[in-house]
C-alpha positions as CSV (number, residue, x, y, z in Angstrom):
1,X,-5.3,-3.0,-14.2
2,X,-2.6,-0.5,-16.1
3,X,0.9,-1.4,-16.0
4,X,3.7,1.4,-16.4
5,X,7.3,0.1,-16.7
6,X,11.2,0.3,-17.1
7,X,14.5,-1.1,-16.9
8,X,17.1,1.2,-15.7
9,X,20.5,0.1,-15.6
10,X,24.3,1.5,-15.5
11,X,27.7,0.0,-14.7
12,X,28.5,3.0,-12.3
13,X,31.4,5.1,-11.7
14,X,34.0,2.6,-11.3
15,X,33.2,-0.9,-12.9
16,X,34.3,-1.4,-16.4
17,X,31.7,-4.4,-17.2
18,X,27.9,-4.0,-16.1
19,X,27.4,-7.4,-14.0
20,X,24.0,-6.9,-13.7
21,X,21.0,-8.3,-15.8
22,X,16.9,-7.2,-15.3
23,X,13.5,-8.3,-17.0
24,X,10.0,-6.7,-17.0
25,X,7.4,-9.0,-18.3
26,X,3.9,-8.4,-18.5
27,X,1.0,-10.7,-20.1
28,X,-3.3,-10.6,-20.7
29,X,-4.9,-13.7,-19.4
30,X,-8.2,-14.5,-20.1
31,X,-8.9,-16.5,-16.1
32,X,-6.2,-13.7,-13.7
33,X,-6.4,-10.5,-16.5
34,X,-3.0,-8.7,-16.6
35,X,0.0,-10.1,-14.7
36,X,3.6,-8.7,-14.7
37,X,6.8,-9.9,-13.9
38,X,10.0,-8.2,-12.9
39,X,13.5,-9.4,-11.5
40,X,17.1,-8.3,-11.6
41,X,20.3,-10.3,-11.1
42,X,22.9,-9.2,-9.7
43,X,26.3,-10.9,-11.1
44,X,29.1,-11.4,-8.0
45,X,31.3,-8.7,-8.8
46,X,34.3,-10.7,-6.4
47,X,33.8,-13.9,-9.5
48,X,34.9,-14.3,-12.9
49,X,32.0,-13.7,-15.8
50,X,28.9,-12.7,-13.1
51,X,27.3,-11.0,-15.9
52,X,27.0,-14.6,-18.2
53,X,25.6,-15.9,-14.4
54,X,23.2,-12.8,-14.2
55,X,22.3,-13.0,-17.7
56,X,21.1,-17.1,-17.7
57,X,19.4,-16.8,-14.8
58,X,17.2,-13.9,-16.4
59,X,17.2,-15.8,-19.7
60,X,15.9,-18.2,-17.9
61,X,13.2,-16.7,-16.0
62,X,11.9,-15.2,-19.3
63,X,11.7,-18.7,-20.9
64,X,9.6,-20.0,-17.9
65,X,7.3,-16.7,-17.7
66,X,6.2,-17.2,-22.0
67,X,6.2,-21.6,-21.6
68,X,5.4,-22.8,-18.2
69,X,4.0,-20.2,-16.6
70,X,1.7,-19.4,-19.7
71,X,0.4,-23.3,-19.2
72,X,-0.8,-22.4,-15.7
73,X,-3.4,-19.6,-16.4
74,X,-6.2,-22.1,-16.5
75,X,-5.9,-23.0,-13.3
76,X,-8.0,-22.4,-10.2
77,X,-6.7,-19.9,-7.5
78,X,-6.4,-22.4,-4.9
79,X,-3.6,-24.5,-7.0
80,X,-1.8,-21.7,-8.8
81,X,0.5,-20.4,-6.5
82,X,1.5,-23.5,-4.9
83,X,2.1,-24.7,-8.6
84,X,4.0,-21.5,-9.7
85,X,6.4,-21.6,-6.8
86,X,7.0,-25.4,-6.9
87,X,7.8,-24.6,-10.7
88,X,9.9,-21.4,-10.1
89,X,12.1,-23.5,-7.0
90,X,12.6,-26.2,-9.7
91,X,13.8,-23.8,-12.3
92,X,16.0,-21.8,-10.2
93,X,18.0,-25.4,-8.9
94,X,18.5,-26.4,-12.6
95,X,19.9,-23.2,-13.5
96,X,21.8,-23.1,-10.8
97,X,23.2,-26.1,-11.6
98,X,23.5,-25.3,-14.7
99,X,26.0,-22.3,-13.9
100,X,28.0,-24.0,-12.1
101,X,28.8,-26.9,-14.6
102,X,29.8,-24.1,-16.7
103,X,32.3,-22.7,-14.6
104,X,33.6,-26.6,-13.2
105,X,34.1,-27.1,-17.6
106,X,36.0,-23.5,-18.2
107,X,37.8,-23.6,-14.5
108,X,36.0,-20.1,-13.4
109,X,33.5,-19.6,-10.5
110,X,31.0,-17.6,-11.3
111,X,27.3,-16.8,-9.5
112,X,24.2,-14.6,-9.4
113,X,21.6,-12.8,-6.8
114,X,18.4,-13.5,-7.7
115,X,15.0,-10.9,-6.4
116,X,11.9,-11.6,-8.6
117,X,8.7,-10.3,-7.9
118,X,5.3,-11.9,-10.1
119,X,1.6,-10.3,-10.0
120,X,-1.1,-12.1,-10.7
121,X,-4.6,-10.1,-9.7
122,X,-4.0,-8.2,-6.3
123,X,-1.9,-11.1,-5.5
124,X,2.2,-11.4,-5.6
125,X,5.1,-13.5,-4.8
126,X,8.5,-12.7,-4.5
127,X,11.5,-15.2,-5.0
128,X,15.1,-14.0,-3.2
129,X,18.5,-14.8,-3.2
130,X,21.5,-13.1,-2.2
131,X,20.8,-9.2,-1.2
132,X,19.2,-7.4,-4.1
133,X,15.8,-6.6,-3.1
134,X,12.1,-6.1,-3.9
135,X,10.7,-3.1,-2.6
136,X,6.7,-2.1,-2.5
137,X,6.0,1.8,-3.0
138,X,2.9,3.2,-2.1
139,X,1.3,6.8,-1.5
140,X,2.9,6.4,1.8
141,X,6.2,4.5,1.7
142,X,8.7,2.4,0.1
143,X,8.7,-0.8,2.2
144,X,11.6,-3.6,0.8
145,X,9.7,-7.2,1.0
146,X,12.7,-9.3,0.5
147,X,14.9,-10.4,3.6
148,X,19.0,-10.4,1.9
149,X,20.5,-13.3,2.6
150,X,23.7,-12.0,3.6
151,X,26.2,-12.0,6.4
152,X,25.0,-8.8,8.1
153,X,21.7,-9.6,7.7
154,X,22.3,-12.4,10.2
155,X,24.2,-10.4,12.5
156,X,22.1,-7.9,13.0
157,X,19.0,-10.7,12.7
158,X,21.3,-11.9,16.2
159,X,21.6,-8.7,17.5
160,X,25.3,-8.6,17.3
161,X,25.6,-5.1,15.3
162,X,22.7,-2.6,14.4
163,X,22.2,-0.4,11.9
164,X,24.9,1.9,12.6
165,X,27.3,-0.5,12.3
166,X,26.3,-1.8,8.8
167,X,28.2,0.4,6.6
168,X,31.6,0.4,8.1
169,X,30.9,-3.9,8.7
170,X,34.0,-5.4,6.6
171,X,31.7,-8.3,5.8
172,X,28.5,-6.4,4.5
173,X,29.8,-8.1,1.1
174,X,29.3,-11.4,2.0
175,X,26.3,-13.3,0.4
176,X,24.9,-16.4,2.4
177,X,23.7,-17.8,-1.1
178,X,23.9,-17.2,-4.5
179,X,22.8,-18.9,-7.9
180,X,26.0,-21.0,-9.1
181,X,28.0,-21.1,-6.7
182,X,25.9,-22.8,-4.0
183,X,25.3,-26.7,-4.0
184,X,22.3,-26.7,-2.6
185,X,19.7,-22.8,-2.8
186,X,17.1,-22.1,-0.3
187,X,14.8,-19.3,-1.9
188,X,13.3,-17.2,0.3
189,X,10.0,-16.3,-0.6
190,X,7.1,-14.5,0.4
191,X,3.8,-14.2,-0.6
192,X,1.4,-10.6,-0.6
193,X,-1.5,-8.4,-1.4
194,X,-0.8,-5.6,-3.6
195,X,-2.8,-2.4,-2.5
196,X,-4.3,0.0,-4.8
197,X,-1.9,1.7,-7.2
198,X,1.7,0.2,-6.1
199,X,5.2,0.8,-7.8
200,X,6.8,-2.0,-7.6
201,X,11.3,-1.9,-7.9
202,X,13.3,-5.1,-7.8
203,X,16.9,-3.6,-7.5
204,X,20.4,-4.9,-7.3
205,X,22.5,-3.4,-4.2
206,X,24.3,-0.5,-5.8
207,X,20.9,0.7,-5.7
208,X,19.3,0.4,-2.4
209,X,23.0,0.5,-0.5
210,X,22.8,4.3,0.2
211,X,19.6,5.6,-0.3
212,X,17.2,6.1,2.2
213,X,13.3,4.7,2.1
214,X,11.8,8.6,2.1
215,X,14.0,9.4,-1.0
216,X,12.8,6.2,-2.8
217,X,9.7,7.5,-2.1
218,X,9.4,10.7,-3.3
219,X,10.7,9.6,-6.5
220,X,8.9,6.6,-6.8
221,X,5.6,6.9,-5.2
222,X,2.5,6.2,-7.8
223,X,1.6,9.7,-7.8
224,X,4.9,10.5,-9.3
225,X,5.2,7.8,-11.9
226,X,2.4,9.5,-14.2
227,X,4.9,8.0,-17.3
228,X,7.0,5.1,-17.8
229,X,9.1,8.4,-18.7
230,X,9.2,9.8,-15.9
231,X,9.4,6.2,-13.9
232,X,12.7,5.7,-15.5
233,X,13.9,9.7,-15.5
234,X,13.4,9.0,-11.5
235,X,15.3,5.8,-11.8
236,X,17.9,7.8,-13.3
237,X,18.1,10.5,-10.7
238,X,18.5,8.3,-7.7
239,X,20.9,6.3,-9.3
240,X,22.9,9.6,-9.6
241,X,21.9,10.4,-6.1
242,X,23.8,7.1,-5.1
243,X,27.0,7.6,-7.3
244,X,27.3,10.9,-5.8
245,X,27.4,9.3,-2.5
246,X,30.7,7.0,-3.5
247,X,28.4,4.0,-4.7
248,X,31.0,2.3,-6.9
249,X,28.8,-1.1,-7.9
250,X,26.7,-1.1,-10.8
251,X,23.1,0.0,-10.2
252,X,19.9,-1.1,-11.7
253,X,16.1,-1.1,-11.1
254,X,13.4,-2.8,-12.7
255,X,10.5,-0.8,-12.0
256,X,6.9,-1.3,-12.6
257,X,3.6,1.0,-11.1
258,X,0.6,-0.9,-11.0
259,X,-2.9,1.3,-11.3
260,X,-5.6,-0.8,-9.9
């Protein structure tokens, strides 16, 4: 398997401080082959210091992909990825935790979204909190694999808007969790195969907010990621594509294309 990659991030038109944090990680074992990693945080822009959230819970995720994740190549198929996401749930409460006992010692309140996507053969798993997202591109469409964990979410989950109704919603803001700032996370998680040649985008709101599946696609479809240049130089134009449609949150993709 070939891996293409990049990390495109801006603070957008508006914010003075970029809030959000991404990682790309990708690794040769000698059992599984190539495995990558990608996830972006999305600092609460409504919180004191949600970049210092963002950025520890990435920090974190980077520690865990080199130490424990590296201990678990050895093992059989059948184990691994009940072991990886009782080991990724343990690391997300601690760090969790961990934000928040900074903020309770400096009297601030500060949290994080969390999307995290990891490949291992033509296997995945994603890890979500809050309502940045994972999405799947293939030769046909770009799918989003994550459910957000937000307000809207649930009300249209209950049937009590639709679609329509979701940008003018005055609580389409409203997170259900978040790293740091709630006592007790719920992850939700999914688990996938990964067809043949796959771009894979874990993205923070600003991105997906007001773009449309078709134009994700025809930037990001596998065909058109022949680079990691041209990856990120698409990236770049659809992040332009949403400032120009009033996006004022900061934007950012961690992209990778998978060639199987």
């Amino acid at each position: 398997m070939e891996v293409k990659a990049c990390i495109f991030t801006d603070a957008g038109k508006v914010r003075k401080v970029n809030q959000d944090s991404c990682l790309v990680k990708v690794a040769n074992t000698k059992r599984y082959g190539r495995i990558s990693f990608a996830a972006v945080c999305d600092g609460m822009g409504g919180l004191s210091k949600g970049e210092v959230a963002s950025c520890k819970m990435i920090r974190a995720l980077e520690g865990w992909f080199g130490e424990e994740l590296a201990l678990m190549q050895n093992l059989p198929e059948d184990k691994l990825w009940d072991t990886i996401e009782t080991s990724l749930m343990r690391l997300i409460v601690k760090t969790s935790s961990d934000i928040r006992r900074y903020g309770r010692h400096r009297g601030i309140k500060l949290g994080t979204t969390l999307t995290a996507f990891l490949q291992i053969g033509r296997k995945y798993m994603t890890f979500n909190i809050g309502d940045s997202r994972i999405y799947l591109v293939d030769r046909k469409r770009a799918m989003a694999v994550t459910r957000d964990q937000s307000l809207v979410q649930d009300k249209l989950d209950k049937g009590i808007i639709v679609e329509a109704d979701v940008a003018a919603d005055p609580d389409r803001s409203v997170l259900l969790q978040s790293v740091g700032t709630n006592l007790e996370i719920k992850p939700d998680v999914s688990r996938g195969e990964i067809g043949s040649n796959t771009t894979v985008l874990a993205v923070s709101d600003g991105f997906w907010r007001t773009l449309e599946g078709d134009e994700i696609h025809g930037k990001l479809c596998p065909q058109m990621c022949v680079t990691s240049d041209d990856m990120l130089d698409s990236c770049r134009k659809l992040a332009e594509l949403a400032m120009g449609r009033d996006e004022d949150d900061n934007i950012s993709v961690a992209a990778m294309c998978l060639e199987y």
